[in-house]
Every structure is written in C-alpha cells, then in structure tokens.
N, C-alpha and C positions, 0 to 999 in steps of 0.2 A: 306725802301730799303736802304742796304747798298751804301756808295759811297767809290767805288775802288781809291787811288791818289798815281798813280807811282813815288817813290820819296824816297831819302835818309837820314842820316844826314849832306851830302855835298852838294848834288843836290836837289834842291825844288825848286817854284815857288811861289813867291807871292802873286799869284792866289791862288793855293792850300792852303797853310798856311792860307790866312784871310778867306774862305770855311770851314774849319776844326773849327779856332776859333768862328765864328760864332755858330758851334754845341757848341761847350765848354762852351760859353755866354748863349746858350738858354739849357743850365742844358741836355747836350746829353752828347753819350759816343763817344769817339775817341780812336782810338786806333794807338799806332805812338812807332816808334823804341827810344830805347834811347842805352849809349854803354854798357850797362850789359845785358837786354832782353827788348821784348817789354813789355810797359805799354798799362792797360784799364784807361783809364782818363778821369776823369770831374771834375768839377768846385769843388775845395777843401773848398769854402766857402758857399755851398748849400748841404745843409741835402739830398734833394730829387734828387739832381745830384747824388752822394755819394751812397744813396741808391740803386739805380742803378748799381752801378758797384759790390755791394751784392750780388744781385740779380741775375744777368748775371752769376757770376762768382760763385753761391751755397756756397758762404764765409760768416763763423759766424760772426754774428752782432760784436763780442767783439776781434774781430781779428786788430788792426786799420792799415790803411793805409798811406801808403809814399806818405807827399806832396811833388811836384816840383815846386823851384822855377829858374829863371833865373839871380838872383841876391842877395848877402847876402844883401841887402836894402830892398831888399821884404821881406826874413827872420823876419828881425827887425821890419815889420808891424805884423806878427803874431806870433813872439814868442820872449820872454825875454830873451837876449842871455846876460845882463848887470851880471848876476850873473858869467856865461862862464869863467872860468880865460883863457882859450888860444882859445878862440874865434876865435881869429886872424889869431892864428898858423894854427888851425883847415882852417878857411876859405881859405886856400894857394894850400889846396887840394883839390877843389872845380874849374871850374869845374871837377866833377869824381865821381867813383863811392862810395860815402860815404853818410851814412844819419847817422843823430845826432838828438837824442831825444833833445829833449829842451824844458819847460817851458812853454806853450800854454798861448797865452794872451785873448783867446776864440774868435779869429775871424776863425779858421777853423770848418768846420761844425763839431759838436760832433760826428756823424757818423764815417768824416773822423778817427775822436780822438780813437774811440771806448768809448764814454764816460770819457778818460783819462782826466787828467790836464796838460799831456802832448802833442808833436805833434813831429811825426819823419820825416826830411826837407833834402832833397839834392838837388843838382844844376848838373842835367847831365850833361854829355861830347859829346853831341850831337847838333848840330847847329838846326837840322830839330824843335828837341825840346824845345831849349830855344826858337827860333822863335816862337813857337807856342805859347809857356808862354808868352812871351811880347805881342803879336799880339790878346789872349784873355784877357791880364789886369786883371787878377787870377793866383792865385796858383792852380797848376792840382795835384789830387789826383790820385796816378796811383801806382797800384798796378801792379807784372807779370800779361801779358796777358797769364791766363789759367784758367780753369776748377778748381776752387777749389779740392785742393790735388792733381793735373795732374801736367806734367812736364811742367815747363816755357818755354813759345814761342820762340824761338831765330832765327828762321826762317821765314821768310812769307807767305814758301808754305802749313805753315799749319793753317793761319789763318782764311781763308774762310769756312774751316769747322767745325770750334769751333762756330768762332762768325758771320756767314753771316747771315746779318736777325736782330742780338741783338745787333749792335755798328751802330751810323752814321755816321760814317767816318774811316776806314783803310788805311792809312800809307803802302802801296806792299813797302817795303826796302830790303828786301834778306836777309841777315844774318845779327847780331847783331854782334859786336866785340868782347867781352869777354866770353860770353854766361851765367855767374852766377851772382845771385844779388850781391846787393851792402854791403859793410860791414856796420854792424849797430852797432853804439855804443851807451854810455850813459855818458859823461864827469861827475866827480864830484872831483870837485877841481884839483889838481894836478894828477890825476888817471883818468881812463876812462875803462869802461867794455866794454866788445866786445858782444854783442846779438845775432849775427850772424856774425861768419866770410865772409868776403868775397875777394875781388881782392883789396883793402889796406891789408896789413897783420901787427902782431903784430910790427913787427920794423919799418913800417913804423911809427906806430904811437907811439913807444918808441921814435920818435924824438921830439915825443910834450910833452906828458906826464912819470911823472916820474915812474908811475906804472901800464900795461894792465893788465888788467884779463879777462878772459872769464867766460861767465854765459848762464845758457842756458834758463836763464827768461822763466820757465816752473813753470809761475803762474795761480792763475785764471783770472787775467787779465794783461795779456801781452804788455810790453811797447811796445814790435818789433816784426814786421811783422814777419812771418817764424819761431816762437816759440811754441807754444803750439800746433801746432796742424800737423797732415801730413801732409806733402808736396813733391811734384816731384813726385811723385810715377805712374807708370804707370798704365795700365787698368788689366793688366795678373802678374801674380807671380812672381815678379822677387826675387832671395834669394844671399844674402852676405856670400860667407866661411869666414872663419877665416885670411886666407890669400892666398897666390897666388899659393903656393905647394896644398892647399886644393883645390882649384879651377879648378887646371891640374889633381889630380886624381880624383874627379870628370867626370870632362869632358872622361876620359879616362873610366871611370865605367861604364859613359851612352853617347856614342860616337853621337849620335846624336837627345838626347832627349832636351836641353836645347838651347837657342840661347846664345850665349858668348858673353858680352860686356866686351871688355879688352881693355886690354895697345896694342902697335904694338910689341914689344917686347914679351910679352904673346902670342902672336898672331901666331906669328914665330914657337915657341914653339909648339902650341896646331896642325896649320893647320886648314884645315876642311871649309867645305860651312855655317856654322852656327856662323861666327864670327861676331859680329860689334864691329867695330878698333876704340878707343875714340881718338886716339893719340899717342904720344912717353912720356916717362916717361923721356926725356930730353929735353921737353918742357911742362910745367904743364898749360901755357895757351892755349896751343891748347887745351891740356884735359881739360880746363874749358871748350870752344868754341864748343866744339863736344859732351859734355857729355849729356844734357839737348837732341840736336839731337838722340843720341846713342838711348837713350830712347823711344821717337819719334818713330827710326824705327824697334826697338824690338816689339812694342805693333803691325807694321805693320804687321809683320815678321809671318809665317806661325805655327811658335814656341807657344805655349800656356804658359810655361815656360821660365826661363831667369837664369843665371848666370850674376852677375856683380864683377868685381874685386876691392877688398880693395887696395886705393893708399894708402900710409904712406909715413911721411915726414912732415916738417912743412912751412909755409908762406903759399902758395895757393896750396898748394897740401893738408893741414889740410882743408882750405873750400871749397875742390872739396868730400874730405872725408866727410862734415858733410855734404852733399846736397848727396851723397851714404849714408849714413845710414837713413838717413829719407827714402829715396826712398825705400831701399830695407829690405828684411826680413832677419835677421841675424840668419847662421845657425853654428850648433856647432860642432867640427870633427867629421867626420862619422855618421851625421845627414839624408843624403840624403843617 
C-alpha cells in the first residue's frame, strides 16, 4: 500500500521525511518533488533498489539514472571529480537544476550506471529533497516520475494514477517549479557538451567553460538520461508543423479535428474550445512549467489527435523545443 505525505519543498515534517527514508534504507521506491519534476528514487547504492525503479517505470535496462545527492562531499564519495578542472565553478550552480557525468568510483549500483564507468550527479534545489538525501545516508537515484516514454510528472494530481500501488511512499507537493529536466552535461577539460538541454542554458555555462557544444549522445549506450530513446510523448498522436503559420492553416483546414497545444499568443489567433494555452512566448519559463501539464491534458482531452506548436529561439526556449520534438511527430507542409 501506498503512503500518501502531504508536503512540499518548503513545508515538510520531520515525521514525514525520516518515514519516507526509512523506505529509501530498506531498498523501496519514493517518489518526492524536486524543482525540475518529480523523481522515482531509491537507494542509488543498491542494484535491487535501482531495479526497481526499471521495473515500475518499463525503462531500458541501458538507459542510466540521475543520482541525488545533498552535498558535493557526498559527490566526492562516489565519483572522481579530481580530474574536473572547474569542478568548483561547476559546484556554484548547485543547488539546481544541473547533472554532470563524472567518473564513477563504482560505489553507485551499476544499474543505477547503466553499466557505465560513469555516473550522472546533481544536487536539487529542493529542501523536501535534500532532507530526505541526508536523513536516508544514500545517494537516491531518481529518475522523472513517469511511465517510461510518458510525459514527466510536474504535477501531483496525476501521481496516484501512474504509481498507486508501485511506490511506498508519495510526496502530494502540487506543482513542481520549472516543469523540464535538468541540463545534463559532460565537462572535458576546458569545454563541456550539453546531453540534454535544460533550465541552465548555453551562457550560463559559457561562464565556466571556454567551449559548449551540444550532442545529442544518440549512442548505443548513452551517458544521459533522455538520449537515446522516446521521451514525453503522450498516449494519442500528437503531430509538430513546421512552424506556427503551418499550424494556423491547419487548424483552419480541420477547425475542430485536432486539440491545439500553443503559445497564448497563438491562441488569440486560432480561438476555438479545442485549445490548451502552454503559456506566453514572453515568458519561456512558464512554457517550461505548463508544457509537460499541456500534454497531461491533451491525452485527457476528448481529442484523439493533437497539434503542438514549434517554439524557436535559444537559452530555454531551445530545451522546451527539444522535449517538443521528442514528444511529438514531425509533420511536413501540407502533410496533414
């Protein structure tokens, strides 16, 4: 049986927290907010905890998982950070939403790894969560709480019906803050790849490193979570135009055949009872915050189909764009 624990990243109880880690200590799953979406987490030092969160979530064995920790001290017990040249710099952004491959010293379970040599580490920006890292004396392995290739949770109200039954212990918090994962990099010497954009963007981390690049580590074994394989994608057909002009004649061609996930701006534009509003396209974090929801309530939506609109632009508006093209199916003018 699930245990329900009303509580935030601000507001928790003591009670709650050493409850939850006790599942985390005896190799269970928890499931708790952090500020990008929520995590499925167990003990990042146990194969058969780890397995677990496979299991539940229908995730390839060779996909590996974001450990959390609450301290770069804890870091430095499972991964060799001494090669790192801006380590430092790095750690300044912490806590937040950033994971950094680094070096595996092989105390995290290989599962966790994906059988890598590596191990990908961040330190959320969540109180609820660090607590819970210190209070179980592990690193938690926590991938989004969702369905393998589903959209990530960023909500509460929809975790009872994913996971009631397959987690012992849920975190009820309400909404997440940012609503998209964490940016994943790979530092190598003075340079750093980006794996996955996320809420840091390229300039932030031009302030550490002399060169970003992005890669979209589409290997056969992938350093970073959210590479190789689908992801976000809803239950029903959602399709991507080419851009926001192909999207309005669209909508105008089949005035009520598709459900619209757009901009508020778009939105103005089109009309209609068949919209869900991601946000304003003058603020790109709300359409982070909304878009993973958007998706949510399109699958609810009486629509069998879906239109989503391409953002363009770069910092967090490029990794609201690559979590749309994963999600959706890219269609070519005058395809539909």
């Amino acid at each position: 049986m699930t245990k329900y624990l009303i509580s935030n990243c601000n507001h928790f109880t003591a009670e709650d927290v050493y409850f939850a880690s006790r599942a985390i200590v005896n190799e269970g799953i928890v499931i708790f907010p952090t500020e990008t979406v929520y995590g499925i987490g167990a003990n990042a030092l146990s194969n058969r905890a780890c397995e677990k969160i496979f299991k539940i979530k229908g995730r390839p064995a060779d996909n590996p998982l974001i450990v959390h920790t609450s301290s770069t001290g804890e870091i430095e017990k499972i991964a060799d950070v001494r090669m790192i040249a801006h380590f430092q710099a790095l750690s300044r952004l912490w806590p937040g939403p950033l994971t950094v491959i680094l070096p595996s010293i092989g105390a995290v379970s290989s599962s966790a790894r994906a059988g890598q040599d590596t191990v990908a580490i961040r330190i959320p920006d969540c109180n609820l969560a660090l607590e819970l890292i210190r209070k179980s004396k592990v690193p938690i392995a926590a991938p989004s709480a969702n369905i393998s290739t589903r959209p990530s949770i960023t909500d509460s109200v929809y975790l009872k019906s994913n996971f009631d039954g397959k987690a012992d212990v849920i975190f009820d918090a309400g909404k997440t803050r940012y609503g998209i994962e964490s940016t994943v990099i790979m530092p190598k010497g003075d340079s750093c790849i980006i794996l996955r954009p996320g809420i840091y963007t390229e300039d932030d981390l031009s302030e550490i490193f002399t060169k970003v690049t992005f890669s979209e580590d589409l290997t056969d074994s992938p350093r970073s979570p959210g590479t190789k394989y689908r992801h976000y994608s809803p239950s029903k057909k959602l399709y991507m135009p080419g851009s926001t002009e192909e999207l309005i004649k669209i909508q105008e061609k089949f005035p009520d055949k598709y459900a619209i996930i757009c901009v508020s701006e778009t939105g103005q534009k089109i009309g209609g009872k068949n919209l869900i509003l991601m946000g304003s396209m003058k603020d790109p974090y709300e359409i982070a915050s909304k878009l993973y929801d958007s998706l949510m309530k399109f699958d609810l939506s009486p629509y069998e189909e879906g239109l989503i609109e391409p953002i363009s632009g770069n910092g967090i508006y490029l990794s609201i764009m690559n979590r749309i093209k994963k999600a959706a199916i890219p269609l070519k003018e005058g395809e539909l």
